[in-house]
N, C-alpha and C positions, 0 to 999 in steps of 0.2 A: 728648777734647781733650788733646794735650801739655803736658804745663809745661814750664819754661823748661831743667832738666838734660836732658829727654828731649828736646827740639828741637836742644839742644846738641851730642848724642849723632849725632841722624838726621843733622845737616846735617855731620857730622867724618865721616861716611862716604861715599866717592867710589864714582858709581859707573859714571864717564863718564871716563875720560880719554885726550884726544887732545895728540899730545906733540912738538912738533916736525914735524909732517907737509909735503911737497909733493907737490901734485897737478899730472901735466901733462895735457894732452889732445893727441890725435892724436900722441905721441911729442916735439912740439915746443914747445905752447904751455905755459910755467908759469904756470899762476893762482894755485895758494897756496903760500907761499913761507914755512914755520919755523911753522904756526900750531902754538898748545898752550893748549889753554882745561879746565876737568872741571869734570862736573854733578856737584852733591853730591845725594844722595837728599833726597828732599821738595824740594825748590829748582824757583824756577823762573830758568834763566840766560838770558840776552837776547844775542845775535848782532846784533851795530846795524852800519850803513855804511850808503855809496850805493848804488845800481844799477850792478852790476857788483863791489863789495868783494870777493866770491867767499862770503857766507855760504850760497846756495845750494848749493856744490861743495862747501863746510866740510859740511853735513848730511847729502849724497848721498856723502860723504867714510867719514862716520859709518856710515849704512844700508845702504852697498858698490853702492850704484846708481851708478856712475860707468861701468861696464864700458859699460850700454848707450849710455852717449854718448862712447867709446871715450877715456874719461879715467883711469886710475890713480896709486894712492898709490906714488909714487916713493923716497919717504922716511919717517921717522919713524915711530909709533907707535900702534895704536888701540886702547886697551881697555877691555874693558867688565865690572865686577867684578872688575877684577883679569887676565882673560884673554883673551888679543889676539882681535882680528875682526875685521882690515881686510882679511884676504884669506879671510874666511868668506863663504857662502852666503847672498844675503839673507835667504831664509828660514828661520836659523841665527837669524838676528839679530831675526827674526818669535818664534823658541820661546821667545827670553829677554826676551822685554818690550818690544824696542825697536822703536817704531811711526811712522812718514814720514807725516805727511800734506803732502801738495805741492802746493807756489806753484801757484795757479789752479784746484782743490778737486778736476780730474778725478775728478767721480761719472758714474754709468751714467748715463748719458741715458734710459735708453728704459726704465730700471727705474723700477721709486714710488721713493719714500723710504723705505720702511721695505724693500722687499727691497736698498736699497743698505745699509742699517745691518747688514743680517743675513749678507750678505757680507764684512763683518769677522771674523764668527764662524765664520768656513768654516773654519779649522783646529782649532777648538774640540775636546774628547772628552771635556766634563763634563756633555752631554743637554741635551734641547731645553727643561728647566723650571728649567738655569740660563741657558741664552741669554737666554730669555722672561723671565726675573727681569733681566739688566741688559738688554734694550730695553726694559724699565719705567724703569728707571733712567734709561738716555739720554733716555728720555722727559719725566723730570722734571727732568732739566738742561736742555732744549729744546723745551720746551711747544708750541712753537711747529712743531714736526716733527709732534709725534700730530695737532695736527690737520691736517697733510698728509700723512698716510702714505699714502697710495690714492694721491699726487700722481705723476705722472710726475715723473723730477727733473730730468729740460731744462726743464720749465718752472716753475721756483721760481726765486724770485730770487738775486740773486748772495751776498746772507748766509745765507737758505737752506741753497743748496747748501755754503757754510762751515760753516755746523752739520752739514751730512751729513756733511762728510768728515770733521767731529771728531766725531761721534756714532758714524761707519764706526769709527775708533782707538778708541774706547772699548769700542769691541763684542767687541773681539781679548785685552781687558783688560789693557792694559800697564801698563808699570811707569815706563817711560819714553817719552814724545810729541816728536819732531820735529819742531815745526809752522815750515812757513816760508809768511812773509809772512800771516797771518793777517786783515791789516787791507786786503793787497790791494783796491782797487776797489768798499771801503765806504763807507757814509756815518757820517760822525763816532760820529753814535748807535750804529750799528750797531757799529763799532769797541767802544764803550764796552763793547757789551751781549757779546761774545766776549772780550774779556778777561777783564770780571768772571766770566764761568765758570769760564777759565783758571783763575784764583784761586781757585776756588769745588773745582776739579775737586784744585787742588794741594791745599789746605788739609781737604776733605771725604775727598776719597778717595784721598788720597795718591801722588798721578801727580806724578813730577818733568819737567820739559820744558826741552828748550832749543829754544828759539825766534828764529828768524832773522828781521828786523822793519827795515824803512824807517823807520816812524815812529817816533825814537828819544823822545819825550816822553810817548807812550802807554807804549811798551816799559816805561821808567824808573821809571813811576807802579807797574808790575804787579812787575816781576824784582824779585828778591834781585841778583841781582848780572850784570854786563855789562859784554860786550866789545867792543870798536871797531874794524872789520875798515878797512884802505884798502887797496888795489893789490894783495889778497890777503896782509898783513900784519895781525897785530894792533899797532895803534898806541897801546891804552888799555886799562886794563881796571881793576875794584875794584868797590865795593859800590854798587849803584844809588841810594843816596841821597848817593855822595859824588858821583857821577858826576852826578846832576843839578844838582849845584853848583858842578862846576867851571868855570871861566872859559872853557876849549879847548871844553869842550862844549856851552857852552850859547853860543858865538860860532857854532861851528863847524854844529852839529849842529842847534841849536835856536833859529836867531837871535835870540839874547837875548846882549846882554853888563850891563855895570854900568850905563849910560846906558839900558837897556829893550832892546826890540827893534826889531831892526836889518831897511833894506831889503833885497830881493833884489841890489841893486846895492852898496849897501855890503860886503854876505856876501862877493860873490865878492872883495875884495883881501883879503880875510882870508886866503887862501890862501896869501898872497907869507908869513905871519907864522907859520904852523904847525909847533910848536916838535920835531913828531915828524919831520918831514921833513929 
């Protein structure tokens, strides 16, 4: 367990940062426009906005997946530990830790579960009685996997397969997790019960994440700290407990202002009032 100098120590050390970047796609379209956010080690940072903000393109930004949807960083800066890797290899970015799991969980279908977790490990070169020591591991974050392992994984349900593809990222043993959308297409509980690993995963074994999240009220509960993406800007950002208090965000983000919360119909004139715009 850390005490409070050596947490102090881990979280003063950066070892994410993105500094000013745009992204266009097809030569024409800009979707992120000056973003600049960094993961501090052990953190876990929160990517919030709506459908469409561009925190998905911020990630694939990160992990250099952009080429296959024929988008590149046009500008600014990405480094990671200090030396740049926006124009590295993904699989560059696989040897140092940093690990994608992506919006809608794409696991093998046609494999179990546990040969989808052991495909994480495919780059591995430290033998099959350390692989088999962390799928025990993922096993005991995910209880709920061992006993589907033999399962085909098309047919596990849709938190299921969210555990696979974060059990798959654990398997590769990073350092760093880019989970976007996590709560995607769950039910409330289920939400609960992925976060609290999150948690579980940052604080036990040390995995920092930045994490790109719709639901900015679950997001807020888990992060240290978060950004507020609009129109491929960041419009907000600071420590998740100040952010859950402020008045912009919890109109805006979380329909609540000083009077409780607000209807769906009230929310949208809120928009005419938005002090970042």
């Amino acid at each position: 367990m850390l005490d409070a100098a050596q947490t102090t120590d881990v979280q003063a050390e950066t070892l994410l940062e993105v500094n000013n970047i745009e992204v266009i796609y097809n030569h024409v379209i800009l979707v992120l426009k000056g973003v600049s956010l960094t993961v501090p080690k052990g953190g876990i940072t929160a990517l919030l906005g709506g459908n469409g903000a561009g925190k998905t393109t911020t990630l694939k930004a990160v992990s250099n997946l952009l080429h296959s949807e024929r988008g590149e960083v046009t500008k600014g800066s990405i480094k990671y530990r200090g030396e740049s890797v926006h124009e590295s290899d993904p699989a560059v970015l696989v040897e140092k830790g940093v690990i994608q799991v992506m919006e809608g969980r794409h696991c093998f279908e046609h494999l179990t579960v546990e040969e989808n977790l052991l495909t994480g490990a495919y780059t591995r070169k430290d033998g099959a009685a350390a692989i088999q020591k962390d799928l025990q591991l993922v096993y005991s974050y995910f209880p709920r996997l061992a006993e589907r392992r033999k399962s085909q994984a098309g047919y596990t349900s849709g938190g299921e397969q969210q555990m696979v593809a974060m059990g798959r990222a654990l398997m590769s043993r990073p350092e760093t997790i880019l989970l976007d959308e996590p709560s995607m297409g769950l039910a409330p509980q289920l939400v609960e019960e992925i976060f609290g690993i999150v948690k579980d995963l940052n604080e036990k074994e040390g995995v920092s994440f930045l994490l790109a999240e719709q639901n900015t009220n679950v997001a807020l509960r888990f992060a240290h700290y978060g950004y507020i993406l609009e129109s491929g800007r960041v419009v907000m950002d600071g420590p998740a407990a100040e952010l859950r208090e402020n008045p912009d965000v919890k109109e805006f983000y979380l329909g609540m202002s000083d009077e409780g919360r607000k209807s769906f119909r009230d929310v949208r004139s809120y928009r005419r009032r938005k002090r970042w715009l």
